[in-house]
C-alpha positions as CSV (number, residue, x, y, z in Angstrom):
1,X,0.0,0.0,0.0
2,X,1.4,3.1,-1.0
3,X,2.4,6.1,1.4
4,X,-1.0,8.4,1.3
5,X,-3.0,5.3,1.7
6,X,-1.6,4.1,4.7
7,X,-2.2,7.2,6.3
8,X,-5.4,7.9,5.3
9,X,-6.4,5.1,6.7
10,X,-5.7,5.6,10.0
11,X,-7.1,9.2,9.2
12,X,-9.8,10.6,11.8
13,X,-8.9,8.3,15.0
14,X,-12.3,6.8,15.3
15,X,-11.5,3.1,14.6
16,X,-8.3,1.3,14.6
17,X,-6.0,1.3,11.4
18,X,-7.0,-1.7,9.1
19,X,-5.1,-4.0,7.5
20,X,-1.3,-4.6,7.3
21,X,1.4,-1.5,6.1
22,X,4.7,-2.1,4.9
23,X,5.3,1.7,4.4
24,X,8.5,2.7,2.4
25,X,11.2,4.9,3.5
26,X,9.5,7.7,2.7
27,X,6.6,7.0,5.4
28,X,8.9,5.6,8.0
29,X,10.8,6.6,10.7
30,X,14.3,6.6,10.6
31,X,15.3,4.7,13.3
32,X,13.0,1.5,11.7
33,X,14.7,2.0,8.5
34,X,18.0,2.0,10.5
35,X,16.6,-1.1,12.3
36,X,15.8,-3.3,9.1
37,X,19.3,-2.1,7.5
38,X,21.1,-3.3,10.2
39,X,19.4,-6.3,10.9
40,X,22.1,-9.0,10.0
41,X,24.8,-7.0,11.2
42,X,27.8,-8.9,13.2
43,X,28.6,-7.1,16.4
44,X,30.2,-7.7,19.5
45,X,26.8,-9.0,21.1
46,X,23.2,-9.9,20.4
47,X,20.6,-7.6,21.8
48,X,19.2,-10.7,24.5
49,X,23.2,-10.0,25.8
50,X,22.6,-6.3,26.4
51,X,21.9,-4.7,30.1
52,X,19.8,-2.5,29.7
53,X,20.4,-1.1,33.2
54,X,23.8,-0.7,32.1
55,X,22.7,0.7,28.5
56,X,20.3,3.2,30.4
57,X,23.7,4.7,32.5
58,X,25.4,4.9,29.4
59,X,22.4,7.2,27.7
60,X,22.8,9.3,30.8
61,X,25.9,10.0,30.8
62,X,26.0,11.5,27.7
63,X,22.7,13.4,27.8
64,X,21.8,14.6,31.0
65,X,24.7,16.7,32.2
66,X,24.8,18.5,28.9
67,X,21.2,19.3,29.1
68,X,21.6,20.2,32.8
69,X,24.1,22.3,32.2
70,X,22.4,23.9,29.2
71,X,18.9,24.5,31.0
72,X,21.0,26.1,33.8
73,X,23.3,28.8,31.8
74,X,20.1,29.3,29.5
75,X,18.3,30.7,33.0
76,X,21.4,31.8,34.5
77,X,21.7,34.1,31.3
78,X,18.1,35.7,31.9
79,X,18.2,36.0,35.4
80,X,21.5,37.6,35.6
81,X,20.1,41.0,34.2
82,X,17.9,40.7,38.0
83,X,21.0,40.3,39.9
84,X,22.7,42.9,37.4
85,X,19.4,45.4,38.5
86,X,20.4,45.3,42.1
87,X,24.6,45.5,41.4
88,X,23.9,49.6,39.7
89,X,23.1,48.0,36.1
90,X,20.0,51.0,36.3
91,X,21.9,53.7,37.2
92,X,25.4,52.9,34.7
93,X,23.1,52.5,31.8
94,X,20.8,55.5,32.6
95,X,17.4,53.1,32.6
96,X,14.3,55.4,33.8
97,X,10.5,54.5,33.7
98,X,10.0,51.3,31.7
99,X,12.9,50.8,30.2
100,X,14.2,48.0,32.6
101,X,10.7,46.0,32.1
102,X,10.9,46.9,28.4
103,X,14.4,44.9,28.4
104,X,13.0,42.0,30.1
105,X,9.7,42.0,27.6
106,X,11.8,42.0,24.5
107,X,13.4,39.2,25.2
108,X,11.0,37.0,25.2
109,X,9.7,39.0,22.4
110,X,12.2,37.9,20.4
111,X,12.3,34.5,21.5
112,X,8.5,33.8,20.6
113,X,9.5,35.0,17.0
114,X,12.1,33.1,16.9
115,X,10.2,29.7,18.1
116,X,7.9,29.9,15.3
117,X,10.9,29.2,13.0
118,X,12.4,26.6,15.1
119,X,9.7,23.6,15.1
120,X,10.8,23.0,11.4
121,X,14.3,23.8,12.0
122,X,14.8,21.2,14.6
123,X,12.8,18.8,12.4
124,X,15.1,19.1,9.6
125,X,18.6,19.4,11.8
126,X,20.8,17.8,14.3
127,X,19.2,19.0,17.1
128,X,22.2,18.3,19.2
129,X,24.5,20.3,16.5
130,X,21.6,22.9,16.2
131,X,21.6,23.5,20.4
132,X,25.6,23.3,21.3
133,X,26.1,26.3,17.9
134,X,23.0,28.7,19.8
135,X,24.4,28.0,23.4
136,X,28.2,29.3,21.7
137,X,26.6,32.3,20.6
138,X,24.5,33.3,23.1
139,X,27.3,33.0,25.2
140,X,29.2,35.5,23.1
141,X,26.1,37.9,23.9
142,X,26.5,37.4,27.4
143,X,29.9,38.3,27.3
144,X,29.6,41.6,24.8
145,X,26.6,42.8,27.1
146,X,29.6,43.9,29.4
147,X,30.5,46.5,26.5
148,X,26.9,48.3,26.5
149,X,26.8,51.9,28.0
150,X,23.0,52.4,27.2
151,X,19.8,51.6,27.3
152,X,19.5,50.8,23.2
153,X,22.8,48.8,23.3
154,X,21.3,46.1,26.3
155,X,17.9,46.1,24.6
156,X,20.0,44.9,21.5
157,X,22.2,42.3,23.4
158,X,18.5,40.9,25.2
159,X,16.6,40.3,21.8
160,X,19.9,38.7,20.6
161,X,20.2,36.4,23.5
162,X,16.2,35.3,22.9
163,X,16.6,34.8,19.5
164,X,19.8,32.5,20.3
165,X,18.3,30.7,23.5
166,X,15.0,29.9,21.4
167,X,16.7,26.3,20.5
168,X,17.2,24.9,24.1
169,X,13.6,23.7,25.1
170,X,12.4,22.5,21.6
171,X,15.5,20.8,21.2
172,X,16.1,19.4,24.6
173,X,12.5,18.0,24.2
174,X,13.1,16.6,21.3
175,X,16.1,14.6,22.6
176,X,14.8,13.3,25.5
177,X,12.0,12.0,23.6
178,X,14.3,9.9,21.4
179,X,15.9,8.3,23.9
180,X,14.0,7.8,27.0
181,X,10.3,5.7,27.3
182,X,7.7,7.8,28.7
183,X,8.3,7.0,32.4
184,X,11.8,7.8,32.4
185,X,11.4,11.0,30.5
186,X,9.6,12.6,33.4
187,X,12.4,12.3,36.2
188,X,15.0,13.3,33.1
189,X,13.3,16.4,32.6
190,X,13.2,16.9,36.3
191,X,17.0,16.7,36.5
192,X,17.6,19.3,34.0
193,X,14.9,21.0,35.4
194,X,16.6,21.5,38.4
195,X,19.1,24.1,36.3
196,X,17.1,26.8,37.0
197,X,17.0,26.4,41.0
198,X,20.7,26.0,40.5
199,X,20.9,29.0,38.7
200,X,18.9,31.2,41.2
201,X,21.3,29.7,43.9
202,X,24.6,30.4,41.5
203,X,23.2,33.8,40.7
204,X,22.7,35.1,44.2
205,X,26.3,33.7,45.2
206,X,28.0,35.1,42.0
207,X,26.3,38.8,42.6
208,X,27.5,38.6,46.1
209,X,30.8,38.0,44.8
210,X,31.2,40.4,42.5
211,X,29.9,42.7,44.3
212,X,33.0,42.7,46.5
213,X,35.3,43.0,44.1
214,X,35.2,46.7,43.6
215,X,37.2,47.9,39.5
216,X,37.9,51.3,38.5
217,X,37.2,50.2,35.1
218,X,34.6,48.0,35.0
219,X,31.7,47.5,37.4
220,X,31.0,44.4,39.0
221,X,27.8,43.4,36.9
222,X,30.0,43.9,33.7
223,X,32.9,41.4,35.2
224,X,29.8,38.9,35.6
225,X,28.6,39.2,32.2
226,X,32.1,38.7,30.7
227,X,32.8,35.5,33.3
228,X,29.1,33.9,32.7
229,X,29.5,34.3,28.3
230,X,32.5,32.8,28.9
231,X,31.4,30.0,30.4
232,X,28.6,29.5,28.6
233,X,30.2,29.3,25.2
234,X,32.5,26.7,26.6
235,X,29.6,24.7,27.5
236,X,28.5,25.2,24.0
237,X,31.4,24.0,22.9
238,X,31.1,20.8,25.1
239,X,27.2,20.1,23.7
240,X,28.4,20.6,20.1
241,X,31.0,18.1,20.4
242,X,28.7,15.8,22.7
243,X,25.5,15.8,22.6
244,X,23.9,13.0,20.8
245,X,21.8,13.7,18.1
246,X,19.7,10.6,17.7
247,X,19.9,6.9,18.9
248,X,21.3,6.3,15.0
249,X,24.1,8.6,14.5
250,X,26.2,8.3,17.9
251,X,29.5,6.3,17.9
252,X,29.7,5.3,21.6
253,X,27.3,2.6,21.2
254,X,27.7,-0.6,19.7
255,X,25.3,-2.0,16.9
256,X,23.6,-4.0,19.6
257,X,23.4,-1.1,21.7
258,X,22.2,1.5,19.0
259,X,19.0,-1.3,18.3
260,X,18.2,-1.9,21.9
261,X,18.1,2.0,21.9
262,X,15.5,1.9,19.5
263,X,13.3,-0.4,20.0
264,X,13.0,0.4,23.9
265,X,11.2,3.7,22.8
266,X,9.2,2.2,20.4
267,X,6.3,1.9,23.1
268,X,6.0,5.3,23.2
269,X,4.6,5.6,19.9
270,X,5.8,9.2,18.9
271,X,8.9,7.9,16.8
272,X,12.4,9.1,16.6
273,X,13.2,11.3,13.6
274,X,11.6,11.9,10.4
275,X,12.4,15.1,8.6
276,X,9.8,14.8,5.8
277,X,7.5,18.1,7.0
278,X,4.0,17.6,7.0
279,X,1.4,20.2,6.4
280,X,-1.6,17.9,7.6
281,X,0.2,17.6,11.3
282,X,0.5,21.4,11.5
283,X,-3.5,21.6,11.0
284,X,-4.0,18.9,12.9
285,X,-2.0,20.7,16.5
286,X,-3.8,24.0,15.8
287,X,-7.2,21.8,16.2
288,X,-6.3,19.7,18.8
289,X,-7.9,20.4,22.1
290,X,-5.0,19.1,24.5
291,X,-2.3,21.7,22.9
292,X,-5.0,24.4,24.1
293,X,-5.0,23.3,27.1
294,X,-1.3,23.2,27.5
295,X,-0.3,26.6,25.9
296,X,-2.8,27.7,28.2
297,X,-1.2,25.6,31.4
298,X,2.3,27.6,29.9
299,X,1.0,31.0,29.5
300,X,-0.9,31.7,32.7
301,X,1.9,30.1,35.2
302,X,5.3,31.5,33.1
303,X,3.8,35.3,34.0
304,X,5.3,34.6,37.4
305,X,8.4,33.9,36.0
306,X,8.6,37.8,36.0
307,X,9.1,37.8,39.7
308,X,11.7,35.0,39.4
309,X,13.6,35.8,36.4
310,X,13.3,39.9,37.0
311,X,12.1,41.2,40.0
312,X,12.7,38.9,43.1
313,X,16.1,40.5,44.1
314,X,14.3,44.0,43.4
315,X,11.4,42.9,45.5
316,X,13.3,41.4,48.3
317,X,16.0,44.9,48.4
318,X,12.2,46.8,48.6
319,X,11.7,44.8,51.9
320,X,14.6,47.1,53.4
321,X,17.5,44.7,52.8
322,X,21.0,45.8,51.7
323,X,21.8,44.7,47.7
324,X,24.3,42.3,48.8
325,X,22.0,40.5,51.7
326,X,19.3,40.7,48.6
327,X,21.3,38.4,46.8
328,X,22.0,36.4,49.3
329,X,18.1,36.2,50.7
330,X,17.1,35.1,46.8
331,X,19.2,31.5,47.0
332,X,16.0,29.9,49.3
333,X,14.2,30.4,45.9
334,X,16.7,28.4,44.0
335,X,16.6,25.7,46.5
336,X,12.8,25.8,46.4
337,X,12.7,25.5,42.8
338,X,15.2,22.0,43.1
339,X,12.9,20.8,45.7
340,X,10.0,21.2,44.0
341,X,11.4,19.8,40.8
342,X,12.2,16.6,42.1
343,X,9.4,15.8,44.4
344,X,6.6,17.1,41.7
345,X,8.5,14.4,39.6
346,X,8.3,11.7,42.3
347,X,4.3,12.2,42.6
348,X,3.6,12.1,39.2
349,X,5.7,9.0,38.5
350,X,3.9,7.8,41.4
351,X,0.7,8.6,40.9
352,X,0.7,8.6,37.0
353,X,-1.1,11.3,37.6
354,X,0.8,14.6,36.2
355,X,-1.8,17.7,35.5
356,X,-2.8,17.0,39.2
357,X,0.5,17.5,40.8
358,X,0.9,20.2,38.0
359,X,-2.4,21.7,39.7
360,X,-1.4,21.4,43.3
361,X,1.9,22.9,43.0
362,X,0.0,25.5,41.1
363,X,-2.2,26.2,44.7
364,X,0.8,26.2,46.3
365,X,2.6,29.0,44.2
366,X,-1.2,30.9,45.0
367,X,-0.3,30.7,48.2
368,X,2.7,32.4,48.2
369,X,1.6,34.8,45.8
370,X,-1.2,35.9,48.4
371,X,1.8,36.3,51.2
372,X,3.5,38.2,49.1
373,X,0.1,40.6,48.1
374,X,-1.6,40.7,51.9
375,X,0.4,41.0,54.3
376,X,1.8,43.8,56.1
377,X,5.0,45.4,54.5
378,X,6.5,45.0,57.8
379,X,6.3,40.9,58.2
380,X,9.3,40.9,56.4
381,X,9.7,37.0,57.0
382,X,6.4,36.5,55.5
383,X,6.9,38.0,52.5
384,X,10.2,36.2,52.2
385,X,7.8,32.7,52.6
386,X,5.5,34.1,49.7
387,X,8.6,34.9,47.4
388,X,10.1,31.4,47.9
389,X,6.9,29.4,47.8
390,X,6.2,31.6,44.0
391,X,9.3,29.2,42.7
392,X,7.4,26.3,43.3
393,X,5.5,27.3,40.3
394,X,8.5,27.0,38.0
395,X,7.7,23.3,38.1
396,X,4.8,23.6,35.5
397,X,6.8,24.4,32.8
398,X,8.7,21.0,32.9
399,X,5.1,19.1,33.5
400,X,4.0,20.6,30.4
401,X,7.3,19.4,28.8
402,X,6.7,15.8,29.6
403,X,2.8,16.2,29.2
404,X,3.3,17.4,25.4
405,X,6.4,15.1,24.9
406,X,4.5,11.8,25.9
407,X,1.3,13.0,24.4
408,X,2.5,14.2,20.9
409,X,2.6,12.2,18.0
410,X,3.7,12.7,14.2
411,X,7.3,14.2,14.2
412,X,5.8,17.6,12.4
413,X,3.7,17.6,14.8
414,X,6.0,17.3,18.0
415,X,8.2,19.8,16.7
416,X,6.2,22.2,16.5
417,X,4.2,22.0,19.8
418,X,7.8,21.7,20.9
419,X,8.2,24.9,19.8
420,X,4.7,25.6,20.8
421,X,5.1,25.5,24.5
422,X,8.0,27.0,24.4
423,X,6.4,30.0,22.8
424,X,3.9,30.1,24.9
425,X,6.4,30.3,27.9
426,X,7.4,33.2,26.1
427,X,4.1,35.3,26.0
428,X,3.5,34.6,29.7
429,X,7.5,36.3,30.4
430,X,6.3,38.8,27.7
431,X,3.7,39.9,30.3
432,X,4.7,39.6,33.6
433,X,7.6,42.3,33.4
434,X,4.9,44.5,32.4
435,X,2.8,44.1,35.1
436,X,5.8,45.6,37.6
437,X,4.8,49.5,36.8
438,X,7.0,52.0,38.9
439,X,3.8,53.5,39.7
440,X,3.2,50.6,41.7
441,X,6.7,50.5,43.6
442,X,7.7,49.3,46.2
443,X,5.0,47.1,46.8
444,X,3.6,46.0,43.3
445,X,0.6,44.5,44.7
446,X,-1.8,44.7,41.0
447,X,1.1,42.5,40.0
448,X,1.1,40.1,42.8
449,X,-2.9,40.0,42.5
450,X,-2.8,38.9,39.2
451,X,-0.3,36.3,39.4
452,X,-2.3,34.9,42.1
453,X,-5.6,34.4,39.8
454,X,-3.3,33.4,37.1
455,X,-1.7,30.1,39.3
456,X,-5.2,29.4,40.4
457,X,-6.8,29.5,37.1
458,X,-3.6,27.2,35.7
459,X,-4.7,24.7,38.5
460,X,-8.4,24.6,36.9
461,X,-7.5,24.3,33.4
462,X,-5.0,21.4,34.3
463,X,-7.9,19.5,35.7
464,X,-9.5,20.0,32.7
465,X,-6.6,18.2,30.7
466,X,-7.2,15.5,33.1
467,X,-10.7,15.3,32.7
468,X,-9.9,15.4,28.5
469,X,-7.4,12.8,28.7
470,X,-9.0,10.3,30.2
471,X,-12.8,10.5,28.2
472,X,-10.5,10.2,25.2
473,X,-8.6,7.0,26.6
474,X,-12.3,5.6,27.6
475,X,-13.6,6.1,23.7
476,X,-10.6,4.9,22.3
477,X,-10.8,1.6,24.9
478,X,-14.4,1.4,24.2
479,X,-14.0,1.6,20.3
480,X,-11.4,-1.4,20.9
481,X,-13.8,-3.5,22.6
482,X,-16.2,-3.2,20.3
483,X,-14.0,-4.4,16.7
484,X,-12.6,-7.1,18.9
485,X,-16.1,-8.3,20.1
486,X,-17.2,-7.7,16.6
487,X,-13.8,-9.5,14.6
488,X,-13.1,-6.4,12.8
489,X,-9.7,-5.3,15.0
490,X,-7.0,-5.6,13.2
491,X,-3.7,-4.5,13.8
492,X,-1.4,-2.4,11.3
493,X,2.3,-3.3,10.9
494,X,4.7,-0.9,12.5
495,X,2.2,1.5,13.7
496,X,4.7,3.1,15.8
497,X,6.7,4.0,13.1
498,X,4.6,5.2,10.7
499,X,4.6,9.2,11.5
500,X,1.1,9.6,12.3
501,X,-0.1,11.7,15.1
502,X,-1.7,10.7,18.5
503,X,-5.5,11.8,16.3
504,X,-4.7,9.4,13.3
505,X,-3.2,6.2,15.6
506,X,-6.4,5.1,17.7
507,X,-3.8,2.4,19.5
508,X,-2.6,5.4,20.8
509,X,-3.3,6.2,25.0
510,X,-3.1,9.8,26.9
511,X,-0.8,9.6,29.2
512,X,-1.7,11.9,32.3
């Protein structure tokens, strides 16, 4: 049966495919074509010989400290210009009125513009290649924003540096979908998840720093741009050389090892890498229900990454603390963000339940937000409590990751709700800044309001996903039953391989 046929016939998701496909290599995925080239190859052991333990070590060597360390700089590199704020950034560079929200806004201005290129991009790339070249060049950024004397020049050097950091969440998806079954996935994206407490807790202790060492020529927060490019472009450097690019194309696994790879992820039913771009899939995620929800489960809880990524250091200095004990009061939040990272990933493995935990860590966030908006300016412990208990919201975003990862099918299609999400993180950072207005210093309580109805309301839609996900699993079970009871089941060869979305593959089931 020819290419168009084949899919067609798994077309609307109300029935399970008919009949038998042998696909070509056109309708494939690559790693299956790789898997029948490679079939009779002599190695240095079959695939019963593997450990898959062992195997499973070996992946995670080689992925996750790269990503780690990537997801880390990539917040380190935001958050730096809130530490920057609070070490005379403001005053060196003249900023008055808006100007310092207007930086923070346009960089996530420019890196929504530059997701909507990206999905295809990654699609038809080396993602690995793709993400190790943006992290050397956003590290150059980093390092040249040292040079501004201006307000234009650091606007500049910001839209640069989100246009270059657009690549690390599509991409790091991406990966960690090739290589890891759906299960797994979730406490791999909590690891590197945990980059960005590390990088509140690395940013507090490296603005403290510099902040001692007093230059005549150059002022601390310059120094720290120049030492942080630095070191991110060497870390670029490492992921360019390093990171793996698919299960197919690395040399530190064996023959054995490279199929094992394979076919442990074949469960998930999303595939590996196909770079054929598909029009169909694009219609098909702007219709789907489930990428609603989650763009709306981004949106809503990344507008308090504006207290995170920009204002906590300004908001905790505005509780009467020195700039250097500000620094120092913002690590909790890193720890916080850790902390929540790994135990919102030991629930939902748990519990198999993930927009849940996604909305009680959402309640929990509300909580601190309403700390931080009602009580008294002069419970200065308080407001600490509703600053640190905001970062538990940062966990979300990583929910969503594995939510749209493990949920996803059709490799056009996962790229670009990839690249989706990652947008819509975006829009939410795109707001929040703005809803800081000096005329609301020190206290910025329309700000903290809103953030609080925004956690809550992120709680209620994730329920919702819930609630969508598993009516959809029931039809899709019910359906079965019915052509088995009936004789008419039958079962499509290499259905996991074929490129077809989660809609066109009725085998396929929610995970939540």
């Amino acid at each position: 049966m020819d290419t168009t046929r084949s899919e067609n016939a798994c077309g609307t998701g109300s029935a399970l495919p008919p009949t038998t496909v042998d696909g070509s290599s056109f309708s494939l995925d690559k790693a299956i074509v790789y898997l029948e080239n490679h079939a009779n190859s002599q190695s240095d052991a079959t695939e019963g010989e593997i450990d898959q333990a062992r195997l499973l070590r070996k992946i995670d060597l080689h992925i996750v400290p790269i990503a780690l360390a990537a997801y880390t700089l990539q917040f380190l590199d935001k958050v730096d210009l809130n530490y920057a704020a609070v070490m005379g950034l403001n005053l060196d560079l003249g900023l008055v009125g808006n100007n310092f929200n207007n930086v923070g806004s346009a960089t996530y201005i420019a890196n929504l513009v530059a997701e909507l290129p990206t999905g295809y991009i990654v699609q038809k790339v080396r993602p690995g290649k793709w993400l190790g070249m943006n992290i050397i060049l956003w590290g150059v950024v980093t390092a040249c924003t040292a040079a501004v004397t201006n307000y234009r020049g650091l606007l500049v050097c910001r839209i640069l540096l989100g246009i270059l950091e657009a690549a690390t969440p599509p991409c790091l998806m991406l990966i960690t979908s090739m290589w890891y079954t759906k299960s797994e996935a979730i406490w791999r994206f909590s690891i590197w998840y945990c980059g960005l407490g590390i990088a509140q807790i690395l940013g507090s202790l490296i603005s403290w720093g510099f902040q001692q060492v007093p230059h005549e020529a150059l002022s601390g927060w310059r120094i720290m741009f120049v030492v942080l490019g630095c070191v991110t472009a060497a870390a670029g450097v490492w992921a360019l050389i390093s990171l793996p690019d698919s299960p197919m194309e690395v040399a530190w696994l064996t023959e054995s090892e490279k199929r094992v790879a394979i076919q442990r992820v074949a469960a998930n039913q999303t595939g590996i890498k196909h770079t054929h771009f598909k029009w169909q899939h694009l219609q098909e995620l702007i219709m789907d229900p489930q990428m609603w929800f989650l763009t709306a489960m981004t949106v809503l809880p990344s507008m308090s990454s504006g207290v995170i990524t920009f204002y906590s250091s300004t908001l905790i200095r505005n509780f009467g603390f020195s700039a250097q004990r500000s620094a120092l009061l913002n690590m909790p939040s890193g720890a916080v963000s850790i902390l929540a990272s790994l135990t919102s990933a030991y629930f939902a493995y748990k519990s198999e339940n993930c927009a849940l935990v996604f909305a009680v860590y959402s309640c929990i966030a509300a909580v601190g937000s309403g700390l931080m908006s009602f009580l008294s300016s002069s419970n200065r412990a308080g407001l600490l409590v509703g600053i640190y208990l905001v970062n538990m919201e940062t966990v979300t975003l990583f929910l969503n990751f594995w939510l749209t990862t493990s949920n996803v099918a059709g490799h056009t299609k996962r790229a670009a709700s990839n690249a989706l999400i990652a947008g819509a993180f975006a829009v939410g950072n795109i707001v929040g800044p703005q809803l800081f207005k000096p005329k609301d210093a020190p206290q910025f309580i329309p700000a903290k309001i809103v953030l609080l109805s925004t956690q809550l309301s992120a709680a209620v839609i994730s329920v919702g996903l819930r609630v969508y996900y598993g009516y959809k699993n029931k039809t899709r079970d019910a359906a079965e039953q019915t052509m088995t009871q009936s004789g008419e089941l039958r079962e499509t060869k290499k259905i996991e391989w074929l490129n077809i979305t989660d809609t066109e593959n009725a085998t396929f089931r929610y995970r939540y």
